[in-house]
N, C-alpha and C positions, 0 to 999 in steps of 0.2 A: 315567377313570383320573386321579387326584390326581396334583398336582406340586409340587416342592418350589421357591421360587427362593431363590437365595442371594442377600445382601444385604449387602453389605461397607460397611460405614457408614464405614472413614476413604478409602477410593477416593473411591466419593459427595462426603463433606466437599472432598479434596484437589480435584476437577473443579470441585467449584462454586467453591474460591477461584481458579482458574486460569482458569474462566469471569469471574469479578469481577475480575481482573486484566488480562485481554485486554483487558475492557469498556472498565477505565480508564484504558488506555494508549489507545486508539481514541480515546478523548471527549476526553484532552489532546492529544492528532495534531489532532482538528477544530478546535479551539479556535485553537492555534497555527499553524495551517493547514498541517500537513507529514505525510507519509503515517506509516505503523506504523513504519518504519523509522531514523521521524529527517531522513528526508530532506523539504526545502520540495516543495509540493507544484509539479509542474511551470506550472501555469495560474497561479501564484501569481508564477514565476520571467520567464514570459515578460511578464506583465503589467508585473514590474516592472522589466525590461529597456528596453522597447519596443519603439520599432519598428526601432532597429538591429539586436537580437539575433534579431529577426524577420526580417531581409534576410538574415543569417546563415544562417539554420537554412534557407529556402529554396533560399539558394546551396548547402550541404551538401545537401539534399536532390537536387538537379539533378545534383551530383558522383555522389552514389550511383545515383541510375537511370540515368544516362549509362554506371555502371560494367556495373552489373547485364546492361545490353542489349549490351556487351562482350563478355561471359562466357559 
């Protein structure tokens, strides 16, 4: 049994530039080193913190499972 498919050629066109657009917004995120969003990436934040903002995020980290086993 034959079949027809249909074939919308400006759909197609419009995917493929919104494929080529994600692309390029992806390769300028790596580049600059900050996720899709704009935001730095976080490996990028803590590196250049140090080791303060590492004593930080520990001590928040203890606050919150301290809370957790609370509740």
């Amino acid at each position: 049994m034959p079949y027809v498919v249909l074939y919308d050629k400006e759909r197609s066109d419009s995917e493929k530039e919104m494929q080529e657009l994600v692309r390029g917004v992806a390769d300028q995120a790596r580049e600059k080193k900050r996720d899709v969003c704009g935001n730095e990436s976080k490996l990028e934040n803590d590196k250049e913190q140090g080791e303060e903002y590492q004593v930080f995020r520990k001590r928040k980290k203890k606050e919150w499972n301290t809370r957790d086993e609370k509740a």
